[in-house]
Kinemage of the C-alpha trace (Angstrom):
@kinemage 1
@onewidth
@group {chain A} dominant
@subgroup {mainchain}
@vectorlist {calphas} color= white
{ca unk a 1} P 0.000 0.000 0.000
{ca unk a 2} L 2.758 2.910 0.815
{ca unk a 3} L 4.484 2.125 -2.375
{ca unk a 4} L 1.340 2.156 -4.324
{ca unk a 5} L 0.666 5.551 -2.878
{ca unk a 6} L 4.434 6.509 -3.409
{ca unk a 7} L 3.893 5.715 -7.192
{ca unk a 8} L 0.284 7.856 -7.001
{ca unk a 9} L 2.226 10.868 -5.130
{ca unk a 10} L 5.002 10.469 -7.954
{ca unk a 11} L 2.663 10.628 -10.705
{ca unk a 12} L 0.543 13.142 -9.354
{ca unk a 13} L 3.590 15.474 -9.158
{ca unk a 14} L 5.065 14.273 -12.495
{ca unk a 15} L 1.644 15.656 -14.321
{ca unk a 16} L 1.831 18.776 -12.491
{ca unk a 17} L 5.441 19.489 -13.596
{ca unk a 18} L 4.192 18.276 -16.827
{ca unk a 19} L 0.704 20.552 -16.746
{ca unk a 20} L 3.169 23.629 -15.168
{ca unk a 21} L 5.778 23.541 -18.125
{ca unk a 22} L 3.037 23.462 -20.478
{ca unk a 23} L 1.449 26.744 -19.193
{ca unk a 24} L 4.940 28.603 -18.785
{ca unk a 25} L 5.196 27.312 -22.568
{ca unk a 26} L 1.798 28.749 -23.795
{ca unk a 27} L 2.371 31.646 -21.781
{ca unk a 28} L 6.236 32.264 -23.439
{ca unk a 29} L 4.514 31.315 -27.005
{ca unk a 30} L 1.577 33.660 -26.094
{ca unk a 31} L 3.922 36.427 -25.403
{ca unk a 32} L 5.896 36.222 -28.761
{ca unk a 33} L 2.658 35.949 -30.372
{ca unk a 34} L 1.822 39.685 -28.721
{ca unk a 35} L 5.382 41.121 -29.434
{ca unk a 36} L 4.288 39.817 -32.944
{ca unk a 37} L 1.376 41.035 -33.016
{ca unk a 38} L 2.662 44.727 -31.848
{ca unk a 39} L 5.495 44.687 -34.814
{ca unk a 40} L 3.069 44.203 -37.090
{ca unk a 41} L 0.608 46.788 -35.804
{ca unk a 42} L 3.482 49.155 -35.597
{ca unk a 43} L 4.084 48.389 -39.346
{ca unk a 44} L 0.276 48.403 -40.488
{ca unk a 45} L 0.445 52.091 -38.469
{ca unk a 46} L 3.496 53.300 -40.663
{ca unk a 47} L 2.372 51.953 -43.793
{ca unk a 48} L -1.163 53.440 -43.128
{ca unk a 49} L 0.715 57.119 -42.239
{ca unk a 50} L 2.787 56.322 -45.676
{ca unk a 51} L -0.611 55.821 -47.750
{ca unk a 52} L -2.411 58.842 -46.031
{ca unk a 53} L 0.552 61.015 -46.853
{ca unk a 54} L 0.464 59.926 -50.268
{ca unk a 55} L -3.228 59.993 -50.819
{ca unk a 56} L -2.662 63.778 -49.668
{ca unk a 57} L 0.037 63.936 -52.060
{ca unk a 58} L -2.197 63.077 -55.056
{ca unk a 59} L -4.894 65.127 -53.501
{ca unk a 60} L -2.640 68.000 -53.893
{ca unk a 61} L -1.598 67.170 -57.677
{ca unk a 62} L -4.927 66.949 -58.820
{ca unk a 63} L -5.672 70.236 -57.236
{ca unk a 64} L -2.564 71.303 -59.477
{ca unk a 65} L -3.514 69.183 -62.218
{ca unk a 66} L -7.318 70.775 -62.515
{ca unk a 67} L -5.790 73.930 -62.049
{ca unk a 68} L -3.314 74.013 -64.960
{ca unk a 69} L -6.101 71.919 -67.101
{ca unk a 70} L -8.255 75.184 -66.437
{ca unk a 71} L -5.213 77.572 -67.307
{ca unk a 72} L -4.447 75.623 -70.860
{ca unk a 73} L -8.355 75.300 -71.611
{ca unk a 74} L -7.904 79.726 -71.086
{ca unk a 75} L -4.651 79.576 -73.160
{ca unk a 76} L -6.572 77.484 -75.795
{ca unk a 77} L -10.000 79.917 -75.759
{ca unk a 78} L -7.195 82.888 -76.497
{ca unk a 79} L -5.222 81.054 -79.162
{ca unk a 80} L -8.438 79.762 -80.955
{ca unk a 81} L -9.657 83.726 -80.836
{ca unk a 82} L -5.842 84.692 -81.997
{ca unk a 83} L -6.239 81.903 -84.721
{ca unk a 84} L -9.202 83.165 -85.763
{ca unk a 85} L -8.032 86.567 -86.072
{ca unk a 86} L -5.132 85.796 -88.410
{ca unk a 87} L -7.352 83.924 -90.277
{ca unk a 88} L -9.352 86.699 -90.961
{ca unk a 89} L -6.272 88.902 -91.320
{ca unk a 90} L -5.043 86.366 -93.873
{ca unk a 91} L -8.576 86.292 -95.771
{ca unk a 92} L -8.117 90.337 -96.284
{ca unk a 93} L -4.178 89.894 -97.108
{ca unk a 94} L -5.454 87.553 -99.859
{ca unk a 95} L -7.889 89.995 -101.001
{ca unk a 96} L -5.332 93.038 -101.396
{ca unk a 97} L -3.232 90.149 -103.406
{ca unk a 98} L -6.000 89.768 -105.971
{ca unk a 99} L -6.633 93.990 -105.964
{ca unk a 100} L -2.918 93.975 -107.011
{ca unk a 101} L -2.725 91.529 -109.090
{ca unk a 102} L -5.856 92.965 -111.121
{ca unk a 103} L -3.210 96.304 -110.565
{ca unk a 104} L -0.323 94.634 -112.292
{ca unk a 105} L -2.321 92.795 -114.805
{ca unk a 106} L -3.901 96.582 -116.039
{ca unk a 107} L -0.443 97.758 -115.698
{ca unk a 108} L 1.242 95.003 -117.786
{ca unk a 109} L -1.300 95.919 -120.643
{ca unk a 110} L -0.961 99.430 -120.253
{ca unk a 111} L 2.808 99.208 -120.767
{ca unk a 112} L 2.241 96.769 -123.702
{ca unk a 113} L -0.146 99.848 -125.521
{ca unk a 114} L 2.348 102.185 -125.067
{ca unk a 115} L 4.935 100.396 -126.340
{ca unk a 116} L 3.043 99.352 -129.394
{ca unk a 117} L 1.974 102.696 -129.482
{ca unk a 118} L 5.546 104.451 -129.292
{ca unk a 119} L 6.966 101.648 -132.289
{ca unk a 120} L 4.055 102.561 -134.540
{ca unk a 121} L 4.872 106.270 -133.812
{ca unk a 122} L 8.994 105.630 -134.554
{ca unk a 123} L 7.701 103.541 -138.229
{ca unk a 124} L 5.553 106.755 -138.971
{ca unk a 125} L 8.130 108.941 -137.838
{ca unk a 126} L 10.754 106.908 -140.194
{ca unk a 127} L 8.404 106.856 -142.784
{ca unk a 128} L 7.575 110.891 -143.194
{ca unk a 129} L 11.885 111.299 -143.091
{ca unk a 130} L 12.007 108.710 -146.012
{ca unk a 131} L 9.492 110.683 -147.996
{ca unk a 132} L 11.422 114.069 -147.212
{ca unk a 133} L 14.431 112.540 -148.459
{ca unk a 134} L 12.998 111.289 -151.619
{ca unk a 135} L 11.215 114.787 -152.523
{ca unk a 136} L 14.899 116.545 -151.722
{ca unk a 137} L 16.624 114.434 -153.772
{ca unk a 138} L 14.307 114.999 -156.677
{ca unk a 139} L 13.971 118.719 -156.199
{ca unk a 140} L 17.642 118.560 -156.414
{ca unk a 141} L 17.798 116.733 -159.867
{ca unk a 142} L 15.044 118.779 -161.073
{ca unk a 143} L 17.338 122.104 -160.417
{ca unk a 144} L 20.208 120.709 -162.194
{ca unk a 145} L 18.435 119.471 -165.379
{ca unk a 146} L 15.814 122.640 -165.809
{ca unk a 147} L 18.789 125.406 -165.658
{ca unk a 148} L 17.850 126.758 -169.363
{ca unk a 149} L 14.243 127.312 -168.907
{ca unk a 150} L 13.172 129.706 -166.140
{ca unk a 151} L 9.694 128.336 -166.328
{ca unk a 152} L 11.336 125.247 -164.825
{ca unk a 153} L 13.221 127.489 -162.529
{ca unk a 154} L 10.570 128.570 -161.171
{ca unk a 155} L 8.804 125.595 -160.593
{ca unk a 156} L 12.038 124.222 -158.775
{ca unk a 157} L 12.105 127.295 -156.808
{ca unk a 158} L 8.238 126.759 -156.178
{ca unk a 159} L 8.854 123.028 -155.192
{ca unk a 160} L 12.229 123.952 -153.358
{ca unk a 161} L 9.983 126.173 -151.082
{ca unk a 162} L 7.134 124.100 -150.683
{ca unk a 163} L 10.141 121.104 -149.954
{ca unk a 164} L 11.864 123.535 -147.221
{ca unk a 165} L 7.726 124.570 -145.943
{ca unk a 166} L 7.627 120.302 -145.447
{ca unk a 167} L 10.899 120.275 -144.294
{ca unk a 168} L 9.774 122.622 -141.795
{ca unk a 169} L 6.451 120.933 -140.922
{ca unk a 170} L 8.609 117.543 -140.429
{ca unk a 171} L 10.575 119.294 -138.070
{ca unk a 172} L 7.894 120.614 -135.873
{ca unk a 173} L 6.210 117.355 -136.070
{ca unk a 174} L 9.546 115.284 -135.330
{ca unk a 175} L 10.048 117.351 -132.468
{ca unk a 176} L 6.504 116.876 -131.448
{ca unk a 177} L 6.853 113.491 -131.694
{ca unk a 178} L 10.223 113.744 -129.760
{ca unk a 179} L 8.695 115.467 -127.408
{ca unk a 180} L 5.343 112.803 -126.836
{ca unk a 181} L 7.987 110.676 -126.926
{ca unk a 182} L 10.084 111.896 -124.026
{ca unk a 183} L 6.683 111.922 -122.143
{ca unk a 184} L 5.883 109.109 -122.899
{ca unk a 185} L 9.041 107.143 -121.893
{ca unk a 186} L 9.121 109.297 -118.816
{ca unk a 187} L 5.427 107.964 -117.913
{ca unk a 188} L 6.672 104.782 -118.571
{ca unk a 189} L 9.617 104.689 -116.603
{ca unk a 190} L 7.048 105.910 -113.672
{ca unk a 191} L 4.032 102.759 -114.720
{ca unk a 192} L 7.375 100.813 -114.576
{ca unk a 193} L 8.734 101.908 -111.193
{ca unk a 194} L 5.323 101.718 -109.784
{ca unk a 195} L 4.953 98.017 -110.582
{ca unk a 196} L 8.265 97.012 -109.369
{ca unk a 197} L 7.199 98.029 -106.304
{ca unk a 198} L 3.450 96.622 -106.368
{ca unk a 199} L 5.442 92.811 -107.384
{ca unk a 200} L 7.579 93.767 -104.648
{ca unk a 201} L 4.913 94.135 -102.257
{ca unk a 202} L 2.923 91.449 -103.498
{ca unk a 203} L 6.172 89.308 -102.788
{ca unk a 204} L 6.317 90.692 -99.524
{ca unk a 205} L 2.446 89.418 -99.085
{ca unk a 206} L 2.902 86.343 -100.016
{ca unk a 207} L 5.892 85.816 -98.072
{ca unk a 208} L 3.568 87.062 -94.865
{ca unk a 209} L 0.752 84.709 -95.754
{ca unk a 210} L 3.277 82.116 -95.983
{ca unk a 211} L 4.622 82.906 -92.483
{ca unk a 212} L 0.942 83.388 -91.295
{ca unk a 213} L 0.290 80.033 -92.312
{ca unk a 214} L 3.342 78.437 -90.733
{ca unk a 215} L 2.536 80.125 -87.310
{ca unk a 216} L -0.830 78.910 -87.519
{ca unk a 217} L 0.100 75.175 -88.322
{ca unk a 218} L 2.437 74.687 -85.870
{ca unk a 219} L 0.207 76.629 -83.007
{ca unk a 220} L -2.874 74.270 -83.930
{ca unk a 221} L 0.048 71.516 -83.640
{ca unk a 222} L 0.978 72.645 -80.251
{ca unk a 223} L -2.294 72.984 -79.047
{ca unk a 224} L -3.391 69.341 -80.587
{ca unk a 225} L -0.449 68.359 -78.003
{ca unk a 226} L -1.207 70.568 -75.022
{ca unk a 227} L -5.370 68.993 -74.767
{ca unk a 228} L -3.945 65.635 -74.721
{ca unk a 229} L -4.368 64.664 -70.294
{ca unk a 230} L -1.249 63.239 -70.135
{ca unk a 231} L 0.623 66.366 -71.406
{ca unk a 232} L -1.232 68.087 -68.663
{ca unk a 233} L 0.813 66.025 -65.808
{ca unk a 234} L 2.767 68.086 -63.712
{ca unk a 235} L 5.041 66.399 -60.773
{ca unk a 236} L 7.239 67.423 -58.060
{ca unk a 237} L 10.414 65.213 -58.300
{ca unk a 238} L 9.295 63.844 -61.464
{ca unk a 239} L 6.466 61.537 -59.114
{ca unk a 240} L 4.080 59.375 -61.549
{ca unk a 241} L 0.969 58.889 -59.984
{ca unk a 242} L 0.039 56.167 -62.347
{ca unk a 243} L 3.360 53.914 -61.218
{ca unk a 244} L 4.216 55.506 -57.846
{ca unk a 245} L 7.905 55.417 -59.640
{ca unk a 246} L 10.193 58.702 -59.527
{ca unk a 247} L 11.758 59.274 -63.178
{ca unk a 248} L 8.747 57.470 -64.972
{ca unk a 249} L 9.135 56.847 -68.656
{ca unk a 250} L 5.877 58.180 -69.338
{ca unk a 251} L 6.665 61.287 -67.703
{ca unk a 252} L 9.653 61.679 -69.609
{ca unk a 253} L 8.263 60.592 -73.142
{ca unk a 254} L 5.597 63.408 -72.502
{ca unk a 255} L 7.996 66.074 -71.492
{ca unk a 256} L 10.242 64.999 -74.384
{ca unk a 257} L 7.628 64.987 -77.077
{ca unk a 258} L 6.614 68.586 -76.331
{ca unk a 259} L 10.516 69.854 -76.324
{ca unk a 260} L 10.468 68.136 -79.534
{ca unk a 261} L 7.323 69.625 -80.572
{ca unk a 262} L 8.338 73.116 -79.740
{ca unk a 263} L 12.236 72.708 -81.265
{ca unk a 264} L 10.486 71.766 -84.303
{ca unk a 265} L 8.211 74.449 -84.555
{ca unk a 266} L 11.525 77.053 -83.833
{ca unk a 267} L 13.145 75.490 -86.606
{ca unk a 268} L 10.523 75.406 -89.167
{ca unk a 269} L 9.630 78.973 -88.012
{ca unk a 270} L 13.395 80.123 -88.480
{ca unk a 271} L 13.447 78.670 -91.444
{ca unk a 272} L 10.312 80.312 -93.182
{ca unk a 273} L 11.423 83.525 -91.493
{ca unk a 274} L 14.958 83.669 -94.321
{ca unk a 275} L 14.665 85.231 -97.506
{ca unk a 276} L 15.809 82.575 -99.820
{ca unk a 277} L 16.919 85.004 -102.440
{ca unk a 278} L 18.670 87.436 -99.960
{ca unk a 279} L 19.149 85.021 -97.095
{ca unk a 280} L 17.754 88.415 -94.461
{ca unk a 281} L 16.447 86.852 -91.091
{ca unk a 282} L 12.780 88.382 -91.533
{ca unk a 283} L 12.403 87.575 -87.718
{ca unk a 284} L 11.111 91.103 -86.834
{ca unk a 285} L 8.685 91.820 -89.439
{ca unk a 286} L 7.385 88.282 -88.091
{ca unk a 287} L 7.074 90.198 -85.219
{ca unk a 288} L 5.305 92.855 -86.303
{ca unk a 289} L 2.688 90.934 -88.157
{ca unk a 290} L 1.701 89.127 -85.376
């Protein structure tokens, strides 16, 4: 019987050692399990402070974003209006074009008459001196072969004086002639003048319609870029809020596309601004037309 019970007693005390390291296990495991626990609600706590930040961050950029939308929508409404204006300013640069072209056309014709009109005079004019020469030159022979009859004498006197009376009248009228002439090469020296400088300002049209145009390609361009949304992205640091990534492709190839965009339209504007003929930079008449 006492060893029976010593067995019982040993058991007993073996299971309560047992059932005692058991608890001061759970309770060990129980308290890594709340150190855990706390790490990871520490890092839940961070991360949540991280996402609020940045969900304040792309509050803030869309705030930016709607605001420079709004400022290029403004910028748009005033280059459509500024568009529209050279359009119209092109419509009445066309129609002074065709006012002096109808100009040169009447002028071109006008010099053609009086040039006709000034060879026609010259053949009549050569004409009458041929005649005078001929009626000399037989008054002459008539003197020489009529010296024994006075009758004929007179006559060549008669026809000497009525020769020297039309040599007379030829004069006059060759100096009239000389003298309508001289006008007219002096009025058309003036027509001529006058339409070197209506071709020169018709040039000078042209060449503004053709910078007018240019301006106005490359601003509808532009402004075909600009309405696009993801031109309108502006970041601090270069932030994409698509991708969360700093540097961001897409940031760049937008960026880079409207330096290219605006590079090319410098060029092509520098370009149409030189004279090919006189290679002048034409910049500030550019200027002054717009």
């Amino acid at each position: 019987m006492g060893r029976e019970t010593e067995m019982a007693l040993s058991n007993s005390q073996k299971e309560l050692l047992n059932l005692i390291r058991d608890v001061s296990t759970e309770k060990s495991q129980g308290e890594r399990k709340i150190v855990n626990l706390k790490r990871e609600i520490q890092q839940l706590q961070s991360e949540l402070d991280s996402v609020n930040l940045e969900l304040e961050e792309a509050k803030r950029l869309k705030e930016c974003t709607e605001q420079e939308l709004k400022g290029y929508e403004v910028e748009l409404a005033m280059s459509e209006s500024s568009i529209q204006a050279l359009e119209g300013r092109i419509s009445l640069i066309q129609d002074e074009i065709s006012a002096v072209g109808s100009d040169l056309e009447a002028l071109k014709n006008e010099e053609r008459a009086l040039r006709d009109d000034f060879i026609g005079k010259m053949f009549d004019l050569n004409a009458k001196i041929r005649k005078f020469q001929q009626s000399v030159d037989s008054a002459t022979i008539e003197a020489f072969n009529s010296d024994t009859n006075s009758q004929n004498v007179d006559m060549v006197y008669a026809n000497t004086k009525e020769t020297e009376e039309a040599k007379r009248d030829l004069e006059d009228k060759l100096a009239q002639i000389i003298s309508e002439t001289n006008i007219e090469e002096d009025k058309f020296q003036s027509e001529q003048i006058l339409y070197m400088q209506e071709k020169k300002e018709l040039e000078d049209l042209n060449h503004r319609i053709s910078l007018m145009e240019a301006v106005m390609k490359a601003s509808k361009e532009l402004h075909q870029l600009t309405i696009y949304p993801h031109y309108n992205l502006h970041f601090s640091n270069r932030n994409c809020f698509q991708c969360k990534r700093q540097e961001c492709p897409f940031v760049h190839l937008c960026t880079s596309k409207l330096e290219e965009a605006y590079a090319s339209f410098g060029e092509k504007l520098q370009e149409k601004c030189i004279c090919p003929s006189c290679h002048c930079d034409n910049a500030e008449m550019l200027s002054g037309i717009l």
